[in-house]
C-alpha positions, 0 to 999 in steps of 0.5 A: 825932664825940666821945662827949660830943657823940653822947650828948648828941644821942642825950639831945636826940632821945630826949627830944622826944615823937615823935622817932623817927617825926619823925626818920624822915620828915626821913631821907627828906626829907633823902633827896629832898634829895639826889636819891635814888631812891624805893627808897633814899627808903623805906629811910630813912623806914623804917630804924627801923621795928623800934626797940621803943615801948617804948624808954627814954633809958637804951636808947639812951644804954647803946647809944651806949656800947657801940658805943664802948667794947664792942661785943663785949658789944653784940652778945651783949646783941642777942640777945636778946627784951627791948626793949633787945636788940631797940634794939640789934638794930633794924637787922637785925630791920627789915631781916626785917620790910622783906623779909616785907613785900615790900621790894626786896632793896635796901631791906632790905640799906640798912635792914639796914646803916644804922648799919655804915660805908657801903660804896656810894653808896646806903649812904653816902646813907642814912648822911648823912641819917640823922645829919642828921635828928638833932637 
């Protein structure tokens, strides 16, 4: 996909009121769909559950950029406890939050990975339904 085309989805989904828990809900249909287990079902209604509230259209776009053109400077500005280093590093902290909560290992790992490049089934699954449930 183009970088024009992914900002000007990412400009679309973040700017429909309720997008990301609309969105989470169409990964998991999208999920059932496919004929996925219920473990991989809750890993993608839950694989944004630690993107901030607080999160603006200039967080998400910043982070599409620097996923194409920085990802070195992506990854330090993840380090951090503002709201766009916890967008950028929502996988990673979801996946802690899924594993304090009592989630399968499996969950976790999937949440965890859900936006690397899709080593195994399941995370190829997860990956298909999350960029299908995008506007």
């Amino acid at each position: 996909m183009s970088l024009r085309h992914r900002v000007a989805q990412t400009w679309r989904y973040a700017l429909a009121p309720g997008a990301d828990d609309r969105h989470a809900a169409r990964t998991a249909e999208a999920l059932r769909r496919m004929g996925a287990d219920e473990e991989l079902v809750a890993a993608g209604l839950l694989h944004d559950v630690a993107k901030p509230r607080e999160t603006r259209l200039w967080h998400r776009i910043a982070a599409v950029l620097l996923e194409r053109v920085a990802p070195r400077v992506r990854e330090r500005l993840a380090r951090g406890d503002g709201v766009f280093a916890r967008y950028l590093d929502h996988a990673r902290r979801g996946a802690e939050e899924a594993r304090r909560r009592g989630a399968s290992e499996r969950v976790a790992r999937l949440i965890e990975r859900h936006h690397l490049a899709p080593r195994d089934e399941d995370e190829r699954m997860l990956h298909e339904a999350d960029r299908e449930a995008l506007p």
